[in-house]
C-alpha positions as CSV (number, residue, x, y, z in Angstrom):
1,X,-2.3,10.6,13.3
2,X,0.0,9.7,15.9
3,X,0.9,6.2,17.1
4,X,3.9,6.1,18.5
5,X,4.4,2.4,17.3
6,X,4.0,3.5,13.5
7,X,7.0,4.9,13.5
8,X,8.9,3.1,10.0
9,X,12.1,2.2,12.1
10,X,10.0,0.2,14.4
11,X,11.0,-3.2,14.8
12,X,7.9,-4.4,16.3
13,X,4.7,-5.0,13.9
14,X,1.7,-3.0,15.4
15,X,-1.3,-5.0,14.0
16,X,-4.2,-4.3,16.3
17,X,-5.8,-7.4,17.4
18,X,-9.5,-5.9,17.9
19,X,-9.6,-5.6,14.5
20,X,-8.4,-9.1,13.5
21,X,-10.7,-12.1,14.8
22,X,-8.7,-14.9,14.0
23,X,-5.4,-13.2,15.2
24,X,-7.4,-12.0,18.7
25,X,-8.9,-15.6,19.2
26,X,-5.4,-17.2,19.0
27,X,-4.3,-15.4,21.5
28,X,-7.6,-15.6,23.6
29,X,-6.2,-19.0,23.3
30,X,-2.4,-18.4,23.7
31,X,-1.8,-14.7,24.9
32,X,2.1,-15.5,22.9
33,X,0.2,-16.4,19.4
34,X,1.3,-14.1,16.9
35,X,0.6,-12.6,13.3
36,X,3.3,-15.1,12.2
37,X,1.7,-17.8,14.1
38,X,-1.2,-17.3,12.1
39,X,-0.1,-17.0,8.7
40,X,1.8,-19.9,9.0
41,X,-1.4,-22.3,10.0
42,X,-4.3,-20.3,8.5
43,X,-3.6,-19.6,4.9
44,X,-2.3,-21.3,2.1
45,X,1.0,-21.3,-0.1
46,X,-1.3,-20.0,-3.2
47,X,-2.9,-17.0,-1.4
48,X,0.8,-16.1,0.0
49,X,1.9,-16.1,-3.6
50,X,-1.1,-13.6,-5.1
51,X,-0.4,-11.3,-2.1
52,X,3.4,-10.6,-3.7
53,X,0.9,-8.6,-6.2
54,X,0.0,-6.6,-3.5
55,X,3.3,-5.9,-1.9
56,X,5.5,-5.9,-4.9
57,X,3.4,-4.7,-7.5
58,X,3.5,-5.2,-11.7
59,X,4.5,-1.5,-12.7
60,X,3.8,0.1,-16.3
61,X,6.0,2.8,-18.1
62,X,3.5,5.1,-20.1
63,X,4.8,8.5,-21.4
64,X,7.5,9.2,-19.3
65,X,5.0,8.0,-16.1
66,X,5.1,5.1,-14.4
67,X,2.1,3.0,-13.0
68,X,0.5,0.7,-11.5
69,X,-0.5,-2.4,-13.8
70,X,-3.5,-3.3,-12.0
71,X,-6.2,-1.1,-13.3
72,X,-4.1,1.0,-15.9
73,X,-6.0,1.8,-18.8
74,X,-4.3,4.1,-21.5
75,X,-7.8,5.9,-22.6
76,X,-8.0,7.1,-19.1
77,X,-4.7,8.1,-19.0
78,X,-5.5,9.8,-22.0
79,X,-8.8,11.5,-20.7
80,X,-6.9,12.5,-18.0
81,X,-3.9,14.4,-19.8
82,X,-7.0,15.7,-22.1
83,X,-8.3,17.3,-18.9
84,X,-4.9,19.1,-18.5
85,X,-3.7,16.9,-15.8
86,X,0.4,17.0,-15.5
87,X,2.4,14.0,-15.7
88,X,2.4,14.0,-12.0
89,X,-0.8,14.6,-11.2
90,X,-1.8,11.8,-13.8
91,X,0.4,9.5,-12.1
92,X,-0.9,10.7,-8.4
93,X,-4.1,9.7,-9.5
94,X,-3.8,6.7,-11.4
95,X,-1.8,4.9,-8.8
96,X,-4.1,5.9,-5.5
97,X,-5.1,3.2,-3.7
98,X,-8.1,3.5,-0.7
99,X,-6.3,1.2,1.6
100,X,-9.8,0.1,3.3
101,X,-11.7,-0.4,0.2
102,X,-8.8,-2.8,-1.4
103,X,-10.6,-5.8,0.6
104,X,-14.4,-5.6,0.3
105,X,-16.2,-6.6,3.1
106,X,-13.1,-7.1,5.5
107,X,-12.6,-4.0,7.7
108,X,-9.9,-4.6,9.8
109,X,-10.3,-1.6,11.4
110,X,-8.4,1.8,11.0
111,X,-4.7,1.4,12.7
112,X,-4.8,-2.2,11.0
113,X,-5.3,0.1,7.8
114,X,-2.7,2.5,8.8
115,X,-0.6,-0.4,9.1
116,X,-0.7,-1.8,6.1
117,X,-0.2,1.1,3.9
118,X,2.9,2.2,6.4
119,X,4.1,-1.1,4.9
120,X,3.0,-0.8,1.7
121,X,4.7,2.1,1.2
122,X,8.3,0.6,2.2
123,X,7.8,-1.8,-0.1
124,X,6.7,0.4,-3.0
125,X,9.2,2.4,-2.6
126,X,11.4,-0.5,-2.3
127,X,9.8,-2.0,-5.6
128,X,10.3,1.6,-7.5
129,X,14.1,1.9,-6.6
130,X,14.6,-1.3,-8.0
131,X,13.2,-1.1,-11.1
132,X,13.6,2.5,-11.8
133,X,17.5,3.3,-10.2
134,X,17.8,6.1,-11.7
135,X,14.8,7.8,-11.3
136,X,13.3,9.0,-7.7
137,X,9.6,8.9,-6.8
138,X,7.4,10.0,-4.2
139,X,5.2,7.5,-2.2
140,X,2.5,9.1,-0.2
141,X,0.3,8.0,2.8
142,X,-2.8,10.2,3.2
143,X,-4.7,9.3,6.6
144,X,-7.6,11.1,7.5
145,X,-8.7,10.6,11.0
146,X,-12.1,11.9,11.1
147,X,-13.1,9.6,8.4
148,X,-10.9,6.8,9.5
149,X,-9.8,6.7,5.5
150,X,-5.8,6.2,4.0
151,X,-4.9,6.7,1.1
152,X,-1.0,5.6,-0.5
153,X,0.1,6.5,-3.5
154,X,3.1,7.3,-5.9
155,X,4.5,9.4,-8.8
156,X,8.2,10.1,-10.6
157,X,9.6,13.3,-9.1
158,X,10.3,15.1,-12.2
159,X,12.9,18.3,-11.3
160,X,15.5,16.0,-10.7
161,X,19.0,16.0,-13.2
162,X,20.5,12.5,-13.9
């Protein structure tokens, strides 16, 4: 994928509006109207506060790994390490997020989805280095093109010295 504007030192959010009816009918209205604009009038203080979850997400230590909270389950950790999965791998897995299937129903379209893992992805890393300062991690964004799909997730790089 290349969009010039996803580039992470951009400045400049690149939400597409096509994919976002309330943000495009504000500025149908008001050609100015932005993203801000519309968070600020068209949500509430509550569903602000659950979306931290999302951007600065409840981690689990397990085994040396560390993991998303949301959806960990130790059995399938287990089965998975059972399987001969590595640490890594385990962690890869367990903490892979579909970025278009997080919100049922509500396709935004695929830059929009681009988008918000690009972001997501700053602010997991951001969430990892604080919580985990002596450790380093890897945060991936998959996108696949053809299939209009992306992918994030994370695990501890392990062939590192303290």
């Amino acid at each position: 994928m290349n969009f010039d504007d996803d580039r992470p030192d951009n400045l400049v959010s690149v939400l597409d509006a096509s994919g976002l009816p309330i943000l495009r009918s504000w500025q149908d209205g008001n050609p100015e109207s932005t993203a801000s604009m519309v968070l600020h009038t068209e949500t509430t203080a509550e569903l602000a506060l659950y979306h931290t979850a999302l951007f600065w997400p409840d981690l689990i230590e397990h085994e040396g790994g560390v993991f998303l909270r949301d959806g960990f389950r130790v059995e399938t950790y287990r089965s998975w390490r059972d399987q001969g999965l590595d640490p890594a791998a385990i962690e890869q897995v367990g903490n892979r997020r579909h970025i278009g299937h997080m919100f049922p129903g509500d396709w935004v379209g695929y830059r929009n989805c681009v988008h918000l893992a690009s972001v997501l992805r700053q602010t997991w890393s951001a969430r990892l280095r604080s919580s985990f300062p002596h450790l380093t991690f890897s945060v991936d964004m998959l996108c696949d093109d053809e299939n209009e799909e992306v992918v994030l997730t994370f695990w501890r790089n392990r062939a590192q010295r303290a």
